[in-house]
mmJSON file of the N, C-alpha and C atoms, coordinates in Angstrom:
{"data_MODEL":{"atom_site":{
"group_PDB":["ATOM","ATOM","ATOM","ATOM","ATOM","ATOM","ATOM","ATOM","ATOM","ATOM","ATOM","ATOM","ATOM","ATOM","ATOM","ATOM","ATOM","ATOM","ATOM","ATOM","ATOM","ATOM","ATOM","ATOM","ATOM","ATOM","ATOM","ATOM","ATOM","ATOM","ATOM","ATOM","ATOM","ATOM","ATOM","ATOM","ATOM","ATOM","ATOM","ATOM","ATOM","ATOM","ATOM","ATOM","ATOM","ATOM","ATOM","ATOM","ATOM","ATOM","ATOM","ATOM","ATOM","ATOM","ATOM","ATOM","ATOM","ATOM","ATOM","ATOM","ATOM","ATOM","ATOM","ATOM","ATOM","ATOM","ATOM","ATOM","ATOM","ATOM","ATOM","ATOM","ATOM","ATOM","ATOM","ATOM","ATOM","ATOM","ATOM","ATOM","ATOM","ATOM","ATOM","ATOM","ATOM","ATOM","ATOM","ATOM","ATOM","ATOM","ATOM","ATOM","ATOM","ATOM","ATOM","ATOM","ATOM","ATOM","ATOM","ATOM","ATOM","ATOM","ATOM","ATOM","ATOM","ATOM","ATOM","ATOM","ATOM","ATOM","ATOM","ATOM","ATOM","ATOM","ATOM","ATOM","ATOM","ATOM","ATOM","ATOM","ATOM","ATOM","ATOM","ATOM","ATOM","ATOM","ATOM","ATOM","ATOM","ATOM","ATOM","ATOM","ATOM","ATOM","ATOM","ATOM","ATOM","ATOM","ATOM","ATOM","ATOM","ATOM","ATOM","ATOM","ATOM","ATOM","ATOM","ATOM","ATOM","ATOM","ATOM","ATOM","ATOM","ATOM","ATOM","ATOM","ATOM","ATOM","ATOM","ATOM","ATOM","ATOM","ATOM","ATOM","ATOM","ATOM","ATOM","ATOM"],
"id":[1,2,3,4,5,6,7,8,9,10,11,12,13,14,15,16,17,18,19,20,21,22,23,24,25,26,27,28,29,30,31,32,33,34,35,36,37,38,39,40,41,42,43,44,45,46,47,48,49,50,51,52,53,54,55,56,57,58,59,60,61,62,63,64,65,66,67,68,69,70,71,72,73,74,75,76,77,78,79,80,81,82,83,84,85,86,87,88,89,90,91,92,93,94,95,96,97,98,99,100,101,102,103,104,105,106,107,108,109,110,111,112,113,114,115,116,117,118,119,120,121,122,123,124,125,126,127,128,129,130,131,132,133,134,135,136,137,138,139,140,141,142,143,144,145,146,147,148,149,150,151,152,153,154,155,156,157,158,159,160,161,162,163,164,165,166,167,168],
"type_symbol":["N","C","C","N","C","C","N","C","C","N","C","C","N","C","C","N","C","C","N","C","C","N","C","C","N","C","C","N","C","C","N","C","C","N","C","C","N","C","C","N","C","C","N","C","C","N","C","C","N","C","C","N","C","C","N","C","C","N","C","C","N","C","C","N","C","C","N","C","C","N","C","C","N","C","C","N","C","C","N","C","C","N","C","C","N","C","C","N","C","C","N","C","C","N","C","C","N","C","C","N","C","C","N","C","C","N","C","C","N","C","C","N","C","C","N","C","C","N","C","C","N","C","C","N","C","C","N","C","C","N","C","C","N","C","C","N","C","C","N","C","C","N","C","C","N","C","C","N","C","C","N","C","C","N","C","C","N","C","C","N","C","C","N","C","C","N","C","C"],
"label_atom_id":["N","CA","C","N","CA","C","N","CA","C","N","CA","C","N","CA","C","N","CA","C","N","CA","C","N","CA","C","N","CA","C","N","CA","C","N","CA","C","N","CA","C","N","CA","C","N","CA","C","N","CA","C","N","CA","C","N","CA","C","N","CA","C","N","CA","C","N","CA","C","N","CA","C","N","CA","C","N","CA","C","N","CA","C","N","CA","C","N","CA","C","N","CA","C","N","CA","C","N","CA","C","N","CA","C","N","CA","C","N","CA","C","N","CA","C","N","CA","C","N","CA","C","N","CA","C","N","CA","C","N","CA","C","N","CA","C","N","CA","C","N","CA","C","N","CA","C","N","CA","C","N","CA","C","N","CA","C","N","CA","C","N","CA","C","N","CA","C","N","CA","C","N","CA","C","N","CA","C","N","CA","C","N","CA","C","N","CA","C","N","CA","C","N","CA","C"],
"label_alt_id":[null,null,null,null,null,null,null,null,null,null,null,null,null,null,null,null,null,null,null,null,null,null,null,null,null,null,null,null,null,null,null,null,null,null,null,null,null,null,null,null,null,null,null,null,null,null,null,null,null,null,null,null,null,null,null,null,null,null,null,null,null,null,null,null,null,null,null,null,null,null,null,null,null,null,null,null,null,null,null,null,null,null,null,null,null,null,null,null,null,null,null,null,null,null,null,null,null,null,null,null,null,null,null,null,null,null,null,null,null,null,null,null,null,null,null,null,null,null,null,null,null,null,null,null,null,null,null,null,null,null,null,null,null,null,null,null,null,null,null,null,null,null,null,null,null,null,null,null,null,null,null,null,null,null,null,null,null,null,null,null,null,null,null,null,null,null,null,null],
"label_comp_id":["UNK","UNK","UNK","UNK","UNK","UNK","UNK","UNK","UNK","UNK","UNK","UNK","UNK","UNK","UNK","UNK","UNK","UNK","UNK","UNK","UNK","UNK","UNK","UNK","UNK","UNK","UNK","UNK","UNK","UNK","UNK","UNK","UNK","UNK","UNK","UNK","UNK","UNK","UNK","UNK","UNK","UNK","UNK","UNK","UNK","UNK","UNK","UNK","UNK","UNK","UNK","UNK","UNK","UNK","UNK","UNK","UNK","UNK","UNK","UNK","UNK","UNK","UNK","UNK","UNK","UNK","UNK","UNK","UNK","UNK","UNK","UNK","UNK","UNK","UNK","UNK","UNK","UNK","UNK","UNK","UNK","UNK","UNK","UNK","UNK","UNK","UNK","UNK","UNK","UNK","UNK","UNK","UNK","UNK","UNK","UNK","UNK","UNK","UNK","UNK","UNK","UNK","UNK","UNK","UNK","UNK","UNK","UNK","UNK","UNK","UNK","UNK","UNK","UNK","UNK","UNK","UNK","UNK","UNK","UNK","UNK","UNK","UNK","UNK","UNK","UNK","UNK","UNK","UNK","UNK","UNK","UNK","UNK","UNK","UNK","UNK","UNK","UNK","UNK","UNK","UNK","UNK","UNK","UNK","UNK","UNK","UNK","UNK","UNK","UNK","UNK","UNK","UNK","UNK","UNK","UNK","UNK","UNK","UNK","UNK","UNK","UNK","UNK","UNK","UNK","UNK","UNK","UNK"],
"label_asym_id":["A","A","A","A","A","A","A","A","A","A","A","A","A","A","A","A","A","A","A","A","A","A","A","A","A","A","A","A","A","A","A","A","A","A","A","A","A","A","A","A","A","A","A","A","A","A","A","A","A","A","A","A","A","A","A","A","A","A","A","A","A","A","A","A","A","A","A","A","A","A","A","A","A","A","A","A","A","A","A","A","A","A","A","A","A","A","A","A","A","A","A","A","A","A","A","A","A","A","A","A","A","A","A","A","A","A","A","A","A","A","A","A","A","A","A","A","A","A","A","A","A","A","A","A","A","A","A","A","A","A","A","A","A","A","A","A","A","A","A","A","A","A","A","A","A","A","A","A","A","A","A","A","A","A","A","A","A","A","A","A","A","A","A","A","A","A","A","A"],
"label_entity_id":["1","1","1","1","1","1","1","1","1","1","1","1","1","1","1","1","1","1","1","1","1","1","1","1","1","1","1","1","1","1","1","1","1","1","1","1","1","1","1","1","1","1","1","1","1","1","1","1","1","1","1","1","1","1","1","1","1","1","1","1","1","1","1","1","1","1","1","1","1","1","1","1","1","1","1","1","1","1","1","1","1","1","1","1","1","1","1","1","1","1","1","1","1","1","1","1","1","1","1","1","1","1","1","1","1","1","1","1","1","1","1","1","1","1","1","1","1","1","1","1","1","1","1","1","1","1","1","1","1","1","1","1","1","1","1","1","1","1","1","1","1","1","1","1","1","1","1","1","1","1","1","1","1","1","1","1","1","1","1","1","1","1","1","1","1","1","1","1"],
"label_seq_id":[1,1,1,2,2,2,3,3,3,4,4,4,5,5,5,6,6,6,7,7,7,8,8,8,9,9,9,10,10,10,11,11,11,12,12,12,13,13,13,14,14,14,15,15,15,16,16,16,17,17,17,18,18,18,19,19,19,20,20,20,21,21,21,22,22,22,23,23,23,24,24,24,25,25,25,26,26,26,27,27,27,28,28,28,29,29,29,30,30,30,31,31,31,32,32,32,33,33,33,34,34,34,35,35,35,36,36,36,37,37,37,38,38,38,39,39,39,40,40,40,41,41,41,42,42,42,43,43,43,44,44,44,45,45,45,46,46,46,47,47,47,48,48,48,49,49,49,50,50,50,51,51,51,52,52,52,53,53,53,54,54,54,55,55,55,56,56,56],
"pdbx_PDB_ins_code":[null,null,null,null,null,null,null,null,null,null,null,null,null,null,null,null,null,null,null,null,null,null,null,null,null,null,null,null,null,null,null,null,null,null,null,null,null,null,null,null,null,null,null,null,null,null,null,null,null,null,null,null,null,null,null,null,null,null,null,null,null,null,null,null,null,null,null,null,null,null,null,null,null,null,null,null,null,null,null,null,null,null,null,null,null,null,null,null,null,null,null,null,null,null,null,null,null,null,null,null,null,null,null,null,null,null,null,null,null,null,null,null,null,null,null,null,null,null,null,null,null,null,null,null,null,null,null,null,null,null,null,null,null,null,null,null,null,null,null,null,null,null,null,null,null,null,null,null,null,null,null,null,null,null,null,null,null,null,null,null,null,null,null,null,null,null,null,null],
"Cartn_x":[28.388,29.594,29.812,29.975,29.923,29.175,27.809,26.58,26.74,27.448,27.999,28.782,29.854,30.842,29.621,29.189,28.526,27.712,27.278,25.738,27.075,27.979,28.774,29.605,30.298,30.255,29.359,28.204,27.106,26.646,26.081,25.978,27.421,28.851,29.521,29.505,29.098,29.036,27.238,26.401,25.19,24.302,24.408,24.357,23.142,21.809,20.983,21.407,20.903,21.084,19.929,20.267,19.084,19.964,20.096,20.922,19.843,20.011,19.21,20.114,19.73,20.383,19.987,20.459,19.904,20.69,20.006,20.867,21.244,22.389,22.673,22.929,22.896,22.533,22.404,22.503,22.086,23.074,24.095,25.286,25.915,24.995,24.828,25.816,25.701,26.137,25.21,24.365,23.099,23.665,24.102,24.831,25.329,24.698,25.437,26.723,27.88,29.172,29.476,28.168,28.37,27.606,28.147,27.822,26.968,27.579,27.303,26.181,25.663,24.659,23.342,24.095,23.05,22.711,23.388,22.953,22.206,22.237,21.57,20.168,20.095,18.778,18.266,18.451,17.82,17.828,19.089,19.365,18.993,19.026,18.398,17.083,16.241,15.16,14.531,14.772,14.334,14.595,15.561,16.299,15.991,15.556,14.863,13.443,12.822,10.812,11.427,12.175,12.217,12.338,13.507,13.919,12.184,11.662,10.265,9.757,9.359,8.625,9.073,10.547,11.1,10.723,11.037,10.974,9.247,8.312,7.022,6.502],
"Cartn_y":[56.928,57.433,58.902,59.171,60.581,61.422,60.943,62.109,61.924,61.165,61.465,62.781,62.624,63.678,64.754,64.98,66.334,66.593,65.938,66.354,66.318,66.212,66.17,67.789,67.88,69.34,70.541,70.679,70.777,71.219,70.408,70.444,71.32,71.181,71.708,73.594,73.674,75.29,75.644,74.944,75.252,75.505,74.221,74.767,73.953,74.22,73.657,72.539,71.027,70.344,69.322,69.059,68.217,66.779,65.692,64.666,63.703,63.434,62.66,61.284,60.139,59.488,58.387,57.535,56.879,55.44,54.315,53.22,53.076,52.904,52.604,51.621,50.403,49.444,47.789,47.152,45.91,44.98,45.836,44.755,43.578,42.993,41.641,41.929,40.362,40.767,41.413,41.599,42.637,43.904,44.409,45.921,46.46,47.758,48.046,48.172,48.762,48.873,50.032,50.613,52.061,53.379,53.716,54.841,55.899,56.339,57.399,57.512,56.319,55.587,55.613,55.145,54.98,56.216,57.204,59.148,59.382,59.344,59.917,59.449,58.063,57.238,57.043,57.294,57.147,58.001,59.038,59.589,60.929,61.003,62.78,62.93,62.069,61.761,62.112,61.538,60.992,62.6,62.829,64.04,65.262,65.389,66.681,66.601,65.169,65.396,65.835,65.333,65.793,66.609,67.857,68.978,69.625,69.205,70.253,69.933,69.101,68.81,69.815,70.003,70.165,71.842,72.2,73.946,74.417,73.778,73.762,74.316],
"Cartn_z":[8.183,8.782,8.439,6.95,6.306,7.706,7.476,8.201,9.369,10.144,11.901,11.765,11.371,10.628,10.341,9.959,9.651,10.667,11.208,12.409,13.608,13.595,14.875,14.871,13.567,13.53,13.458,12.869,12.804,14.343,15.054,16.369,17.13,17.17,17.712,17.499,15.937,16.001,15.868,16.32,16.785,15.227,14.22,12.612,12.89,12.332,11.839,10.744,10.568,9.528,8.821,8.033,7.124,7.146,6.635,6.354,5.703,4.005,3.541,2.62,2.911,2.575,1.854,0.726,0.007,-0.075,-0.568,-0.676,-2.315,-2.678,-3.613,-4.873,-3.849,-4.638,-3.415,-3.949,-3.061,-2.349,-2.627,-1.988,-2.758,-3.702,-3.959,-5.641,-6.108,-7.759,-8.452,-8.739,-8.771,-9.482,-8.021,-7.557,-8.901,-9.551,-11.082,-10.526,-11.402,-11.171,-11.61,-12.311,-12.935,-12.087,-10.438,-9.77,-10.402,-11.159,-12.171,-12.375,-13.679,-13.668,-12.758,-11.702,-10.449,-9.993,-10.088,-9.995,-10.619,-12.075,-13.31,-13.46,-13.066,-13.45,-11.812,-10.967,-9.79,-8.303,-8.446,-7.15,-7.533,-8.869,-9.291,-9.074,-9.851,-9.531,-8.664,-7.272,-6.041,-5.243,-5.319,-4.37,-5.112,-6.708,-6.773,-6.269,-6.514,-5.796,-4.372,-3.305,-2.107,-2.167,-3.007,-2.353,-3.088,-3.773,-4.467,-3.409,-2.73,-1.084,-0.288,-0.13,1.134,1.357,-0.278,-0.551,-0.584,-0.75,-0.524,0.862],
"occupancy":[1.0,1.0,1.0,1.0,1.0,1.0,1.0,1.0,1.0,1.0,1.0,1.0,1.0,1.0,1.0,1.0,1.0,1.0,1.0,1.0,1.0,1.0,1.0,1.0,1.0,1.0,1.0,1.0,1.0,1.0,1.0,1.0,1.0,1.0,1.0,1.0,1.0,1.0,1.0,1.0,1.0,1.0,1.0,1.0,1.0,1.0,1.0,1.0,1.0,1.0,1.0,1.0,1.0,1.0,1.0,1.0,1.0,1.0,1.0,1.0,1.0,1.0,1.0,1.0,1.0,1.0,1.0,1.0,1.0,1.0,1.0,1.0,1.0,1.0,1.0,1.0,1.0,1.0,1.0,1.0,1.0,1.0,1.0,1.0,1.0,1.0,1.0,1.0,1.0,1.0,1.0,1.0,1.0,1.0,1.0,1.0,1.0,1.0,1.0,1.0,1.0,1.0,1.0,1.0,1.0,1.0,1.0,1.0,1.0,1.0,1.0,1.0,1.0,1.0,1.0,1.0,1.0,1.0,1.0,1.0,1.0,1.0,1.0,1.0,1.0,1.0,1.0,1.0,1.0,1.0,1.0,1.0,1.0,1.0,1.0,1.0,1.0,1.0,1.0,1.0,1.0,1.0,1.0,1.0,1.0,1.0,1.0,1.0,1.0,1.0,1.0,1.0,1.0,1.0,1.0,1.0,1.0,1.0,1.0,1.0,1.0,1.0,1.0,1.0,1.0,1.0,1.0,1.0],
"B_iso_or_equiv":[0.0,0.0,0.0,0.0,0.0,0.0,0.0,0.0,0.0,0.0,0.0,0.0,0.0,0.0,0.0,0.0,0.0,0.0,0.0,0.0,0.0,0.0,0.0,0.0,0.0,0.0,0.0,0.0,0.0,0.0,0.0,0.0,0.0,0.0,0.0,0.0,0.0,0.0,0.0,0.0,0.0,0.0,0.0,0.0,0.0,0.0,0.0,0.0,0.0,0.0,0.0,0.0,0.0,0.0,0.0,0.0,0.0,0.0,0.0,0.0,0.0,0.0,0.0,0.0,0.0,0.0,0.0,0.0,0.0,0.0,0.0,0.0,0.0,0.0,0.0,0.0,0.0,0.0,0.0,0.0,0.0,0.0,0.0,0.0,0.0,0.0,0.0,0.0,0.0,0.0,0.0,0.0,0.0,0.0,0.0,0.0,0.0,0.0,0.0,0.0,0.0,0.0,0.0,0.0,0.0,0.0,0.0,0.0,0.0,0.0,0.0,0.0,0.0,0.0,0.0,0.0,0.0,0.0,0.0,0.0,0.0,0.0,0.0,0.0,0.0,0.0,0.0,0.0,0.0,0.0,0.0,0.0,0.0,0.0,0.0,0.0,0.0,0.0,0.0,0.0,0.0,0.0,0.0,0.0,0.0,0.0,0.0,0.0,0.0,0.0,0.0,0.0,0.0,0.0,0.0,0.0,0.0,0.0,0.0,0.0,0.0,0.0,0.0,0.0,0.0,0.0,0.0,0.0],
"pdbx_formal_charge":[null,null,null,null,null,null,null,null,null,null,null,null,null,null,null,null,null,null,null,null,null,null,null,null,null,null,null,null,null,null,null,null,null,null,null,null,null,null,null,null,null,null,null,null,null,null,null,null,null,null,null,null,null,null,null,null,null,null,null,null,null,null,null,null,null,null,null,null,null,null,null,null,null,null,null,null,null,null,null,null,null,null,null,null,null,null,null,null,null,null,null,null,null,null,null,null,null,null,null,null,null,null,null,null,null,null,null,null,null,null,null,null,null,null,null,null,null,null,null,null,null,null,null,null,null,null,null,null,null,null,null,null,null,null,null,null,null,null,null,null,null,null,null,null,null,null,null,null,null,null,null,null,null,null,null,null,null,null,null,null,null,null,null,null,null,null,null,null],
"auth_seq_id":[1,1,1,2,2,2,3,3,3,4,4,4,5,5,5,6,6,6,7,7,7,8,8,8,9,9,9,10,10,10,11,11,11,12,12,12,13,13,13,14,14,14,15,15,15,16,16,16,17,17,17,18,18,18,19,19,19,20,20,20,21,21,21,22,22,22,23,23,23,24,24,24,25,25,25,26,26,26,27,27,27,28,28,28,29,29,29,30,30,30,31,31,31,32,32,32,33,33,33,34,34,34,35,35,35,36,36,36,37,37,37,38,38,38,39,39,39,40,40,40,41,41,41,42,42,42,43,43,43,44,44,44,45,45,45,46,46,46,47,47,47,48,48,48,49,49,49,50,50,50,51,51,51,52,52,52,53,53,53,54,54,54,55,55,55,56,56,56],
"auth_comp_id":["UNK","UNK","UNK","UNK","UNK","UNK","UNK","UNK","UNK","UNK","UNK","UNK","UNK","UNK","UNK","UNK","UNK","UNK","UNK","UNK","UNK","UNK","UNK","UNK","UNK","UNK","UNK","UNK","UNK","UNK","UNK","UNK","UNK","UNK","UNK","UNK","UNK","UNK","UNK","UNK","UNK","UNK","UNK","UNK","UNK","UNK","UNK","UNK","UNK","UNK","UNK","UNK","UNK","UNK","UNK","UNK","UNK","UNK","UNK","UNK","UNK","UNK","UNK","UNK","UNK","UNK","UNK","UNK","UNK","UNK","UNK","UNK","UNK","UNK","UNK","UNK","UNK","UNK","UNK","UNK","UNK","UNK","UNK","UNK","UNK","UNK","UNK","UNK","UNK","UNK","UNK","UNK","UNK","UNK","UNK","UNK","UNK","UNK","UNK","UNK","UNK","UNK","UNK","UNK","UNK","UNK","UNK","UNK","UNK","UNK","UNK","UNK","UNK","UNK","UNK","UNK","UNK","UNK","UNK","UNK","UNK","UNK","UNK","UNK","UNK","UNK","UNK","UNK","UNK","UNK","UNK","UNK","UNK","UNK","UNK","UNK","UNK","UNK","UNK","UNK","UNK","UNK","UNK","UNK","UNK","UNK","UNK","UNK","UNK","UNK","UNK","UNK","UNK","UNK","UNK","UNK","UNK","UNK","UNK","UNK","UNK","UNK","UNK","UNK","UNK","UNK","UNK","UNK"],
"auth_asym_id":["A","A","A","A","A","A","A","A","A","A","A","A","A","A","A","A","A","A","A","A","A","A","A","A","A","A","A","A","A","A","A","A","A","A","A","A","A","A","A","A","A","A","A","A","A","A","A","A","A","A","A","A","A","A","A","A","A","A","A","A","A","A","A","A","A","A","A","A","A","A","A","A","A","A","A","A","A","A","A","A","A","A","A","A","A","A","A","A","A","A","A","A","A","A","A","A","A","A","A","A","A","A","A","A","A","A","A","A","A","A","A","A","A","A","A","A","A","A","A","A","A","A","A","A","A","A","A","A","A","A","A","A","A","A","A","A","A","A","A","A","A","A","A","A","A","A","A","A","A","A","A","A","A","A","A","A","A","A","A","A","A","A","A","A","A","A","A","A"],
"auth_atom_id":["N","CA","C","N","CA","C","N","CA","C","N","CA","C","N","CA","C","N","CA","C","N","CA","C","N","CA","C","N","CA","C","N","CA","C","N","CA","C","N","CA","C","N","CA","C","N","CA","C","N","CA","C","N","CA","C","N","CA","C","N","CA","C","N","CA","C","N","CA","C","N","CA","C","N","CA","C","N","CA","C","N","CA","C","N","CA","C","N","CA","C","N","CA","C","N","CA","C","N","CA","C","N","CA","C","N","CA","C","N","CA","C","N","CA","C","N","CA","C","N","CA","C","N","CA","C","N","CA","C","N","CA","C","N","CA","C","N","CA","C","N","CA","C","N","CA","C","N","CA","C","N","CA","C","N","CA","C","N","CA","C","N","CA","C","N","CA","C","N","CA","C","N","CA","C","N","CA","C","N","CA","C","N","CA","C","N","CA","C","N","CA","C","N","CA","C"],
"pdbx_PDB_model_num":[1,1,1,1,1,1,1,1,1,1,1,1,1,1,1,1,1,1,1,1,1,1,1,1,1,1,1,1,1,1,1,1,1,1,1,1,1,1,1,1,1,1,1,1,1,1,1,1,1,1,1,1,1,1,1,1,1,1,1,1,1,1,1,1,1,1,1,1,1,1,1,1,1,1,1,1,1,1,1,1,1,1,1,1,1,1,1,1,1,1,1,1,1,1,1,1,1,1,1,1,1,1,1,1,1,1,1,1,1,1,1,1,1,1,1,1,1,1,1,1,1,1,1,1,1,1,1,1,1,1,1,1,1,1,1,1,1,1,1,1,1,1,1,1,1,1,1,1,1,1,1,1,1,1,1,1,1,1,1,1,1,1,1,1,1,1,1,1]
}}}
């Protein structure tokens, strides 16, 4: 939903965009409860190898 919102403005003033998106946990009882958490140990990670890809 967020990234409609952005690629919709985006597109209205003619902005180039990227939109990368990740899942956060499983829905289920599973699912940590600590966001944070889920940044530090898995979304930093992931989204600095891309951006070293992306800037390559």
């Amino acid at each position: 939903m967020e990234g409609a919102a952005v690629a919709q403005v985006c597109y209205e003033y003619e902005i180039p965009f990227t939109i990368i998106r990740t899942i956060s946990d499983t829905a289920d009882e599973q699912s940590p409860v600590d966001f944070l958490a889920f940044v530090r140990g898995v979304a930093c990670r992931y989204s600095g190898a891309f951006l070293a890809q992306l800037a390559d």
